[in-house]
C-alpha positions as CSV (number, residue, x, y, z in Angstrom):
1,X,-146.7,-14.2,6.3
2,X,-146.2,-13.2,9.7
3,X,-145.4,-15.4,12.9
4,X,-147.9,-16.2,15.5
5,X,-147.3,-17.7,19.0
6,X,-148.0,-20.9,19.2
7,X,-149.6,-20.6,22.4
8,X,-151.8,-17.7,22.4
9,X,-151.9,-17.0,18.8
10,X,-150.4,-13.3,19.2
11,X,-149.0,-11.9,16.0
12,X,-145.3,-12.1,16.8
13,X,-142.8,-9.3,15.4
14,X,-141.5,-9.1,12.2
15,X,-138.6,-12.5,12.7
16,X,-135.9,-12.3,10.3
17,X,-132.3,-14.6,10.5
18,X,-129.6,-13.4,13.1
19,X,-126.2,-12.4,12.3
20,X,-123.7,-13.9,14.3
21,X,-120.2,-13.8,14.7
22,X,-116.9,-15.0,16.1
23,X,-117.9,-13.3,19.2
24,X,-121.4,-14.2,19.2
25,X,-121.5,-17.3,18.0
26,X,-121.2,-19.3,21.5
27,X,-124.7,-17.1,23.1
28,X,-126.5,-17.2,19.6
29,X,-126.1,-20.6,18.3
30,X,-124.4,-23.2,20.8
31,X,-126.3,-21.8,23.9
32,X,-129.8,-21.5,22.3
33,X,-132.7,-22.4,24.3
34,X,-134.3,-23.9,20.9
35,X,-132.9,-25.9,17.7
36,X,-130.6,-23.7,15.4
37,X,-129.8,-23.9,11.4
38,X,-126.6,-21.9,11.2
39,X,-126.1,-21.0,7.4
40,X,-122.2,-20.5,6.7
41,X,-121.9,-18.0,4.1
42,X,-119.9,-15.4,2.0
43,X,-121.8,-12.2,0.2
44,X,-119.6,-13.2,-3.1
45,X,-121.0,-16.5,-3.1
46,X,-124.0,-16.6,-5.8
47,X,-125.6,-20.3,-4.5
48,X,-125.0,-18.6,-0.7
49,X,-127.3,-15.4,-1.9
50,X,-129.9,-17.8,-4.0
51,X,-130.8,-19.7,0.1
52,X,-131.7,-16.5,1.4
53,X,-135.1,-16.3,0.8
54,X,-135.9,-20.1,1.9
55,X,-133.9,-19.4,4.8
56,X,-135.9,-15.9,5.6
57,X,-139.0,-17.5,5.1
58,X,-138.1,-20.6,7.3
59,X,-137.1,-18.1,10.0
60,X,-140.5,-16.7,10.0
61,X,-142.4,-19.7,9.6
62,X,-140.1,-21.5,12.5
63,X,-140.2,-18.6,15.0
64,X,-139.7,-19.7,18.3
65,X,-139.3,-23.5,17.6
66,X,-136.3,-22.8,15.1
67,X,-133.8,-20.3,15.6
68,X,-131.9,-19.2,12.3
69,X,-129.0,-17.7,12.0
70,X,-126.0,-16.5,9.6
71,X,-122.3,-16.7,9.5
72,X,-120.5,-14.4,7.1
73,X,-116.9,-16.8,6.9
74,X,-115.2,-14.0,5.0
75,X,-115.6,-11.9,8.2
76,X,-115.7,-14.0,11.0
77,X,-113.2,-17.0,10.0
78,X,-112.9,-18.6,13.7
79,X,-115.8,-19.7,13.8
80,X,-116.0,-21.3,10.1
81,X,-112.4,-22.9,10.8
82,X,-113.7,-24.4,14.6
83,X,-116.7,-25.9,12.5
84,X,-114.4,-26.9,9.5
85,X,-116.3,-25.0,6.9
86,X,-114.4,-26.6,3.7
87,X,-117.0,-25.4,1.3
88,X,-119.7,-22.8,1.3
89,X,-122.9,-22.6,1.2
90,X,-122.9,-24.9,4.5
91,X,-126.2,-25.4,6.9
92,X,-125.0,-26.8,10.2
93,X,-127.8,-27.5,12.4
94,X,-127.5,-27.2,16.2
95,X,-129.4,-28.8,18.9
96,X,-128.6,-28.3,22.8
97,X,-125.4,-26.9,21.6
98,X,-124.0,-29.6,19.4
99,X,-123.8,-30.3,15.6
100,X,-126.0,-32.6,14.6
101,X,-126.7,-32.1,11.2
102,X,-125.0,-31.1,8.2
103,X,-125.7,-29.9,4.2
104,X,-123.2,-28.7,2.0
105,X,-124.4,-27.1,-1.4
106,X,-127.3,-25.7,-2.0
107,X,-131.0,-27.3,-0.6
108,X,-134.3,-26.9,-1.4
109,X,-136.5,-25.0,1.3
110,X,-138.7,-28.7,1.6
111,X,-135.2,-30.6,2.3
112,X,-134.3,-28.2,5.0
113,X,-137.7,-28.2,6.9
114,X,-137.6,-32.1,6.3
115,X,-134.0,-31.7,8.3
116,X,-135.2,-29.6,10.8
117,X,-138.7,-31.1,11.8
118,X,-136.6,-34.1,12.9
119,X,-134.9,-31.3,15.2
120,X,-138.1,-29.9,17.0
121,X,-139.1,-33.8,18.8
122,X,-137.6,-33.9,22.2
123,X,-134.3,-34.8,22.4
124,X,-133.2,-38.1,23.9
């Protein structure tokens, strides 16, 4: 399935989820023009690796409404401890740079687009 603009229709390029890190983490999730559903995760973690095709497809079926993105804790535990990441997997979801949304464990693709459709009306 490939992303389309939603204005002019224009085949958009291949969207996958961003990597973001201690560093990054302030331009790429809490400064984002658009909604963000940060997945905290660790490679070891089996439930972590079974989300990450929902969460590629979302990406791709969001593009440019939703902006989603992935935290590796084992590498980039600032970030993880500033969010107080107790158990992984964890979706955070962002909107105007604050939290406002949380699911520990792991979801189903239809309960995460339920919890992020509520994210794309105009905030108050």
């Amino acid at each position: 399935m490939r992303a389309t603009c939603i204005r002019c229709r224009a085949a958009l390029p291949p969207v996958s989820p961003i990597c973001v890190t201690d560093v990054t983490f302030d331009e790429h999730v809490l400064a984002s023009p658009v909604p963000v559903l940060l997945d905290v995760w660790a490679p070891w973690c089996v439930p972590c690796r079974g989300l990450t095709p929902a969460l590629d497809e979302i990406a791709v079926a969001l593009a440019g409404r939703v902006r989603v993105a992935r935290l590796n804790v084992d590498q980039n535990p600032a970030v993880a401890a500033r969010l107080c990441v107790v158990g992984i997997p964890t979706l955070v979801l962002f909107r105007q740079g604050r939290e406002v949304d949380r699911m520990i464990g792991t979801r189903s693709k239809e309960e995460m687009l339920r919890r992020l459709a509520a994210l794309e009306s105009p905030a108050p």
